[in-house]
N, C-alpha and C positions, 0 to 999 in steps of 0.2 A: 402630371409627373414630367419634369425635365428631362432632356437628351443626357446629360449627364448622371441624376440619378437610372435610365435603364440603363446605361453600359456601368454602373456599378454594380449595378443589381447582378447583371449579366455576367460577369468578371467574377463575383463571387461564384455565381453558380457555377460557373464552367472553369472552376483553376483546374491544372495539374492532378490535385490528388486527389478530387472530388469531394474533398471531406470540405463542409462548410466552412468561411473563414469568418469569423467576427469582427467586428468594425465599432467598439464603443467607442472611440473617437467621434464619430461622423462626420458634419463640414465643417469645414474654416476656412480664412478667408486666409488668401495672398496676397501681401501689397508688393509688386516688384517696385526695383530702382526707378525711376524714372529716366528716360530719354529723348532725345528730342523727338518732335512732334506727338508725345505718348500725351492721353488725354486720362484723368480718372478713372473710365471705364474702360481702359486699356491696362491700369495696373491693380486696378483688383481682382483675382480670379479668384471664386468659389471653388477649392477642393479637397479630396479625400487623402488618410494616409497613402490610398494607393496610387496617387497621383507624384509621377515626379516634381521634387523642388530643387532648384540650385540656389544653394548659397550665396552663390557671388552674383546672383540676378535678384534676391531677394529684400527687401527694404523690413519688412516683419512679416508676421502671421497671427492671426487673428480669428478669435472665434464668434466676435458681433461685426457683422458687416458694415453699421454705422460707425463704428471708431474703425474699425479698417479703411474707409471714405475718408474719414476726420485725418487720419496720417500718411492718406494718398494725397488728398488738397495740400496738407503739411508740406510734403516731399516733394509736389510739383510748385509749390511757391519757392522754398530753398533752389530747389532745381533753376527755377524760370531769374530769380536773383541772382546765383552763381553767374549764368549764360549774360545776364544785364553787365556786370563789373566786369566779365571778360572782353564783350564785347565792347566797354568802354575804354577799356584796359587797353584792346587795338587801336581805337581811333586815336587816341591819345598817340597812340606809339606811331602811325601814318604822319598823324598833323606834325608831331615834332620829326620824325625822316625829312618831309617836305621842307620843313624849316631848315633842319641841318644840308639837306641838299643844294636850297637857293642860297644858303652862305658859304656853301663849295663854290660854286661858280661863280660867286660875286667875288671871293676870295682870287679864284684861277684867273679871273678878269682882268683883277688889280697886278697878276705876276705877272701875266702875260702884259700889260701895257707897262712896267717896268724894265723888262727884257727892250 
């Protein structure tokens, strides 16, 4: 039995009003959003309705762990892409600053030997 299945088990038995609580639900999976350095078994969590979820951390939810997987790989390749075009998106934007700089000064060069 998992660390998580006792402390459900334990959580039932011990609420507030003592009276048993039912859980036909049972598990499902979490895929949160993805972030940097997050690996697959960083975004899928196994859990219960009495498990908090936040919305705006959440990518889906899922009651079979393999497609929960199938849409964590999903979300970390979009992710891992997104992070590629931005990051080329910078260099781009460097190389042309660089460029636009050396034809400042080549520019200030030519005014100042004018003057």
């Amino acid at each position: 039995m998992k660390l998580l299945d006792l402390l459900n088990e334990n959580l039932l038995e011990n609420n507030d009003n003592k009276e048993p609580v039912v859980d036909e639900i049972g598990k499902f999976f979490v895929v949160k959003k993805p972030t940097k350095g997050m690996t697959k078994e960083n975004m899928v969590v196994e859990s219960t309705v009495f498990d908090e979820i936040k919305m705006e951390d959440t990518k889906g939810v899922y009651k079979n762990k393999s497609e929960a997987n199938r849409h964590a790989t999903e979300a970390l390749k979009e992710y891992s892409d997104m992070l590629k075009e931005v990051e080329d998106a910078m260099e781009d934007f460097r190389t042309s600053k660089k460029e636009i700089d050396t034809k400042k000064s080549v520019a200030r060069e030519k005014i100042l030997k004018i003057k």
